[in-house]
N, C-alpha and C positions, 0 to 999 in steps of 0.2 A: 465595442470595447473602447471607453474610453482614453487619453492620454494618462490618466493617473493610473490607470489599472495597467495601461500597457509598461508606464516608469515603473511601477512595482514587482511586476515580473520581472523587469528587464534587470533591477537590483538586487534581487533575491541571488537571477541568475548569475551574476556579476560573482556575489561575494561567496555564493558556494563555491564558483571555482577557482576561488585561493586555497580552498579548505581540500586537504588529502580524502582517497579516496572511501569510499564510508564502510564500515563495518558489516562484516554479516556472520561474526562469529562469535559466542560467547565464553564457548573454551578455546579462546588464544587458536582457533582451528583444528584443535584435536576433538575427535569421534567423540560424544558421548559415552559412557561406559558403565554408568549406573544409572539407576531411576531418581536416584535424585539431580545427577548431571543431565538427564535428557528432559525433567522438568526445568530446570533453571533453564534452559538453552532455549527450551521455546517461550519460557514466560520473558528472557532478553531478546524476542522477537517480537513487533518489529520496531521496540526501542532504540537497539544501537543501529540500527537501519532506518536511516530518515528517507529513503525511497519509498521502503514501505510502509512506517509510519507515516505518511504522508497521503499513501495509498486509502488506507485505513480512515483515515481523518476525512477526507473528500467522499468515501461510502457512506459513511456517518451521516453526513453533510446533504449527501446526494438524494438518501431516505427521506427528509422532511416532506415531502412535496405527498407521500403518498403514505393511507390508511395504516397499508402492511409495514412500514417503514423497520419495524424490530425484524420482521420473516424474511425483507431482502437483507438486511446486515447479515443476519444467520445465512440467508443463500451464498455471499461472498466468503464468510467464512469455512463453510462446504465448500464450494468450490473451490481455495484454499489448503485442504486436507486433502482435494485430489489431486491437487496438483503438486505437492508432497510426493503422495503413492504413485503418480507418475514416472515421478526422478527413481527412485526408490525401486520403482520395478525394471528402471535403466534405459529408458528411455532418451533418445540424445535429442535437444532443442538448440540448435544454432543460434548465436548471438541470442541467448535467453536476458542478459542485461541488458541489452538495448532495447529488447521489445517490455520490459521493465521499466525502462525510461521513460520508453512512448506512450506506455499504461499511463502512470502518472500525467505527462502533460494531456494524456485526452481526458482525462478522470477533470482534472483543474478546467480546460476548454469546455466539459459538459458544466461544471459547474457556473462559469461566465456566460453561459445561456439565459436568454429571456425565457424560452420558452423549457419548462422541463421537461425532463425524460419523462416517457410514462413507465408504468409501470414495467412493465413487459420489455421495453426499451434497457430500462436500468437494471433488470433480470442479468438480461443477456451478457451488458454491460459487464456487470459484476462479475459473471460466471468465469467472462474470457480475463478479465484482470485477476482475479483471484486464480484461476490454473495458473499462469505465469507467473505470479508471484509465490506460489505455493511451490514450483518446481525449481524456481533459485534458493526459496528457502530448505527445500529438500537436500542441497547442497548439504547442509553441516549438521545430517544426520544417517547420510546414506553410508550405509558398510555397520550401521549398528547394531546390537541384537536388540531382541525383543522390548526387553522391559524399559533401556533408556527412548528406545524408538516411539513406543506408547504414551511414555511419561513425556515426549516432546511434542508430539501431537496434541496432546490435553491440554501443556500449557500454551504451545499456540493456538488452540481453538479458545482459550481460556482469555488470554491476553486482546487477544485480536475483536474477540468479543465484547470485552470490558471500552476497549478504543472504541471502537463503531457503535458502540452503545452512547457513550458518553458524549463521543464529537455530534451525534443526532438529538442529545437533550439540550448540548449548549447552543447548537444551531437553532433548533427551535427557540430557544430562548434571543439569539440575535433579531430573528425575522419577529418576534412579538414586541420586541423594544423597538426598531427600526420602523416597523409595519413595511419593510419588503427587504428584495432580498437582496440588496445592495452590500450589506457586509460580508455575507458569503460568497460575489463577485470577488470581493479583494480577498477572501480566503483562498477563492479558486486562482487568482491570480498570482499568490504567493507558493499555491501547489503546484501549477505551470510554470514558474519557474523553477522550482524545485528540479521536475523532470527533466528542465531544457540543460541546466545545470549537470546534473546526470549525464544525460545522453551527452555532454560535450566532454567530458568523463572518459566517457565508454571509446568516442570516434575521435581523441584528439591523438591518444596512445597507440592507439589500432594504424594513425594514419601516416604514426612519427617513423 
């Protein structure tokens, strides 16, 4: 990693932490209660949530290197909805935001890799980031009935899909103008600080 990538993180991390803490709610924190409330709530994920848009963006990203590239963004996004029904079935995850944090800055440090993930590697990868991010996101839908609950899953499989689709067609488009993968370094590097930003978030409240 060189100096410019390590000053890019380190200012990312910098100027998120003037900024308040981020959002993960699209009704103001109230339950879902119709279907159309529990579509918008997941199609505003993980928009107003730069963690996990963030999250999202680096999977996208992470894909180019392999064949299947569309079937693992789908895997993250699966994994994702399980980790939804997780929360949902009541499940308790301790410090689930920090290990949210530390998703992202590994997700950004896999990306600042010479060497890629393989396939199998970035599977796994995704699986365990997408449960945890799926189970915070289960937050602002758990105690709902049926029909906004359905209607929030679809649009966050829908949303979350449309990003990891999108951040893996303009990434390949970076690495064909580039001819390597130097721009998605500093992408990774602007995602690890994201997280690191985060995570100082999460332990600076917890420690006050």
């Amino acid at each position: 990693m060189n100096v410019k990538t390590i000053g890019l993180a380190a200012f990312i991390a910098l100027v998120l932490l003037t900024e308040p803490a981020f959002a993960h709610h699209v009704m103001d924190g109230r339950t879902p209660v119709s279907f159309v409330d529990g579509l918008l709530s997941g199609l505003g994920h993980p928009i107003i949530g730069l963690d996990h848009f963030a999250a999202v963006v680096a999977v996208g990203c992470l894909t180019v290197a392999h064949k299947a590239a569309p079937a693992l963004a789908i895997g993250f996004v699966l994994a994702m909805i399980a980790g939804v029904a997780v929360h949902i079935a009541g499940a308790s995850v301790p410090g689930a935001e920090i290990l949210v944090a530390l998703s992202v800055i590994g997700l950004g440090v896999a990306m600042l890799r010479r060497q890629q993930l393989s396939a199998r590697a970035a599977l796994i990868l995704f699986a365990v980031v997408g449960l945890v991010h799926g189970y915070v996101l289960g937050e602002s839908i758990y105690g709902a009935e049926p029909a906004p609950l359905y209607a929030y899953l679809l649009g966050l499989a829908v949303i979350q899909s449309a990003i990891a689709l999108a951040a893996m067609s303009v990434a390949r488009a970076l690495i064909r103008r580039a001819d390597d993968h130097s721009p998605l370094r500093l992408v990774g590097a602007g995602i690890a600080g994201i997280g690191l930003a985060i995570l100082m978030q999460q332990i600076i409240p917890a420690a006050a």
